[in-house]
Every structure is written in structure tokens, then in C-alpha cells.
C-alpha positions as CSV (number, residue, x, y, z in Angstrom):
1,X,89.7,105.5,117.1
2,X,89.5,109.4,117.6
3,X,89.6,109.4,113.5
4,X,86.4,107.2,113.2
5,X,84.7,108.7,116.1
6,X,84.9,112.4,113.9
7,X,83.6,110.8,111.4
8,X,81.1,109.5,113.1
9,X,80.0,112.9,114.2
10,X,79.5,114.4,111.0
11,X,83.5,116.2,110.7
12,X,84.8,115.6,107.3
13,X,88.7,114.3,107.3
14,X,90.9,116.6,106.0
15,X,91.6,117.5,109.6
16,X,92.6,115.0,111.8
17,X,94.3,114.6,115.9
18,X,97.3,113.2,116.1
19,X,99.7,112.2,118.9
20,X,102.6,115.1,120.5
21,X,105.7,113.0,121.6
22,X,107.1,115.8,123.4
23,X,107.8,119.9,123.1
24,X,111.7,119.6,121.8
25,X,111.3,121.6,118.2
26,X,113.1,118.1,116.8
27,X,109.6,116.6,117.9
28,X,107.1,119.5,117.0
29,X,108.7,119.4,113.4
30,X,107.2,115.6,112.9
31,X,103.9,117.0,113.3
32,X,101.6,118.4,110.4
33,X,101.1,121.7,109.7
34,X,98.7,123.6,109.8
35,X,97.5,123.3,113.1
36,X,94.2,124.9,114.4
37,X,94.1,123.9,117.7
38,X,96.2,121.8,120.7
39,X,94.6,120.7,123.8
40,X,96.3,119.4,127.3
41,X,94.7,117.4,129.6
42,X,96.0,116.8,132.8
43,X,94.9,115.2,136.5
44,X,93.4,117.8,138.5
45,X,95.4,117.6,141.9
46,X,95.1,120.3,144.7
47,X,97.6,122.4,143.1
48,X,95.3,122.8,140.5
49,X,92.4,123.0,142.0
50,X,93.9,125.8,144.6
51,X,95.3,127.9,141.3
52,X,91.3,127.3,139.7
53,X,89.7,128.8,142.7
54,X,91.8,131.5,143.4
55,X,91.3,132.5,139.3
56,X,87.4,132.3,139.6
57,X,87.5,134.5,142.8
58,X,89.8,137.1,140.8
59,X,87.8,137.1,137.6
60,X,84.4,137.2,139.7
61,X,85.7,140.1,141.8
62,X,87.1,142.2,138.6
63,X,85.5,140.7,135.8
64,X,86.9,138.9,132.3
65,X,86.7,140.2,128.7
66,X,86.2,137.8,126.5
67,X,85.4,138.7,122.8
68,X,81.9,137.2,121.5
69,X,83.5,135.6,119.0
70,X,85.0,133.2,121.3
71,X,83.1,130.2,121.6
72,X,83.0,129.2,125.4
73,X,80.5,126.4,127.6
74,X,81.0,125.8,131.1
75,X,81.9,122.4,132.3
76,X,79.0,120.7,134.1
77,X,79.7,117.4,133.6
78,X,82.3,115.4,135.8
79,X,84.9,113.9,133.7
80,X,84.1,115.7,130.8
81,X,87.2,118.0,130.4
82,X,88.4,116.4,127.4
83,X,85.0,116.7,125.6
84,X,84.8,120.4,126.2
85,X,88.1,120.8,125.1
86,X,87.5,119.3,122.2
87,X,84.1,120.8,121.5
88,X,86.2,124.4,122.3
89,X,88.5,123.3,119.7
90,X,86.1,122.6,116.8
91,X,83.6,125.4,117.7
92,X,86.2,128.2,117.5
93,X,87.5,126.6,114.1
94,X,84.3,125.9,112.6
95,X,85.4,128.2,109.4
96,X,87.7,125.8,109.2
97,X,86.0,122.4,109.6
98,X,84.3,120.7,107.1
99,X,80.9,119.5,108.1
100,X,78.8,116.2,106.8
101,X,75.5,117.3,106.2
102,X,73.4,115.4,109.1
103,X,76.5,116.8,111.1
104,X,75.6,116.2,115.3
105,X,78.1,118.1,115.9
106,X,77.4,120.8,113.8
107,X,74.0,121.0,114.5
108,X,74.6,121.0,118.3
109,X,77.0,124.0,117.5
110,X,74.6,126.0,115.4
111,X,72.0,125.4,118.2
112,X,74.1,126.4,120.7
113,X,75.9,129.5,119.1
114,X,73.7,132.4,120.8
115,X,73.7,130.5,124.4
116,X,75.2,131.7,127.5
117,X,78.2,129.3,128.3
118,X,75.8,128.3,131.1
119,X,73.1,127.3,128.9
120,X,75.6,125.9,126.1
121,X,76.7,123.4,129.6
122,X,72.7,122.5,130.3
123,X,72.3,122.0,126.6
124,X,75.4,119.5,126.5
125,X,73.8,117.6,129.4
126,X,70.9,116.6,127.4
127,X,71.7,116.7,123.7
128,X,71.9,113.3,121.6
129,X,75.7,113.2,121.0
130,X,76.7,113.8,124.8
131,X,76.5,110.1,125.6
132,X,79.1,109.0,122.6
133,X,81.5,112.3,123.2
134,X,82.1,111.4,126.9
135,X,83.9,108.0,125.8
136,X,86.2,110.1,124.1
137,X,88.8,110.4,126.7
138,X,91.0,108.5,129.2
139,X,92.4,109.8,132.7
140,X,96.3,110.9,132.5
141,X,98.0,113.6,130.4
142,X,97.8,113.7,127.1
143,X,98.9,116.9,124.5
144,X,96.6,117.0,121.4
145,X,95.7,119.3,118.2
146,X,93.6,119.0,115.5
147,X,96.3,119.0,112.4
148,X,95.3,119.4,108.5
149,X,96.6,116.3,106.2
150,X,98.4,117.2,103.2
151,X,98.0,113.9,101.8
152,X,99.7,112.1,104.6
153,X,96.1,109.5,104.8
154,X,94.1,109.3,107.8
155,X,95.6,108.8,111.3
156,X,93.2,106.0,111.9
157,X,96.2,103.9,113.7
158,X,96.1,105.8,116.9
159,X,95.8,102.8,119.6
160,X,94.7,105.3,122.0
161,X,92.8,108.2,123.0
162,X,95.6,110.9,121.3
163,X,96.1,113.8,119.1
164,X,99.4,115.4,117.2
165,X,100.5,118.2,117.7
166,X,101.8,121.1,115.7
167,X,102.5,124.9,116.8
């Protein structure tokens, strides 16, 4: 699914998500390399949420360096962790991706490059692809990466919303 849904976003192939079965190295080695990027997504439960305030409160009071090559939006949109993550994960790889030419995704990136992560949020709210990338994603934890095929063929078999990992 996650395969044809790329594709449908304008993200040539030749990288693909595929599922991580677990952290043991015997389990990490089953994934292909090279990897660009792994995301986690996880409930939110009060833990969290206590460890997430207290972090905002501590970078508000002394502040947060981050380089402007990062690429970085702020999430607006409830339930939409999974598609920042993955929008994080293709944006700060984009030397890497290969993009169709009527890429969505690309052009939503390339519009979006010299935002504010607050105005790269407001942007996602109302741009064309926002409605299709917020399927993406089911509740529950799931590990995922983005992972280059070396002639291993598409993972187009996933029956779920998951990526491979590699580290």
C-alpha cells in the first residue's frame, strides 16, 4: 500500500518502506541497506505527554539550535504524527529521492522550503495532497525507514501501514 501510495505522490521507487521485526542485530541484518531514514510511532499516553511539556518549557526557556538545513513543520493537525514523520523523513533526504516530475510532494516541499515550521504546519493544512497523506497511518506502534532496493523488487506486499528498517 505504502509503495503505491509513493508512487502516487510523485517519489520514484528505488527507495522503498519496509517493515522492522524487532531491534536484535539478527533482525536489523534482514533489512536493506542503505537506509536514509527510520521513524517510530507510538500512542501518546501521559508519560509522554508529561516528558513533551516539560521539553517545550525547557527549550522555550533556553532556546534550541537547530541547523537551517534541517527541514522541520510543526504538527497542527490531530492524528497526523505519522505524516509529519514521514514528510521529515523525505524532506531532509530530498538529495536523495528521486522525484516524478508533476511530483505533489515535491512541489509542496519546494514551496515550503523557506517557511517557518509554523507556516510549513498552516501550509500542510490546506495544500492538495494533505487529504490523501493523512490515510497513511494507523494507531499503534510501528518502527519504519525508508530503505534503497538493490534489486530486491518493490515491497508492494506490505498488508499494512509499515516500513523496514535498516541502521
Amino acid at each position: 500500500f505504502l509503495f503505491q501510495f509513493l508512487k502516487q505522490l510523485g517519489i520514484h521507487p528505488d527507495w522503498q518502506f519496509v517493515d522492522v521485526y524487532g531491534m536484535e542485530p539478527e533482525l536489523l541484518s534482514m533489512v536493506p541497506r542503505p537506509v536514509c531514514a527510520v521513524l517510530l510511532l507510538f500512542p501518546i499516553t501521559e508519560k509522554y505527554e508529561t516528558f513533551r511539556t516539560e521539553e517545550e518549557e525547557r527549550i522555550k526557556a533556553k532556546g534550541q539550535d537547530v541547523k537551517s538545513s534541517v527541514y522541520f513543520m510543526k504538527q497542527t493537525i490531530n492524528n497526523a504524527c505519522g505524516t509529519i514523520g514521514l514528510i521529515h523523513a523525505i524532506a531532509n533526504n530530498r538529495d536523495k529521492m528521486n522525484f516524478e516530475t508533476n511530483s505533489s510532494l515535491k512541489k509542496f516541499l519546494e514551496d515550503s522550503l523557506s517557511m517557518t515550521p509554523e507556516e510549513r504546519a498552516k501550509y500542510l493544512e490546506t495544500y492538495e495532497v494533505s487529504i490523501v497523506l493523512f490515510t497513511l497511518f494507523e494507531n499503534g506502534i510501528r518502527i519504519i525507514c525508508m530503505s534503497k532496493s538493490f534489486g530486491l523488487g518493490p515491497v508492494d506486499h506490505l498488508n499494512n501501514l509499515s516500513l523496514h528498517v535498516s541502521l
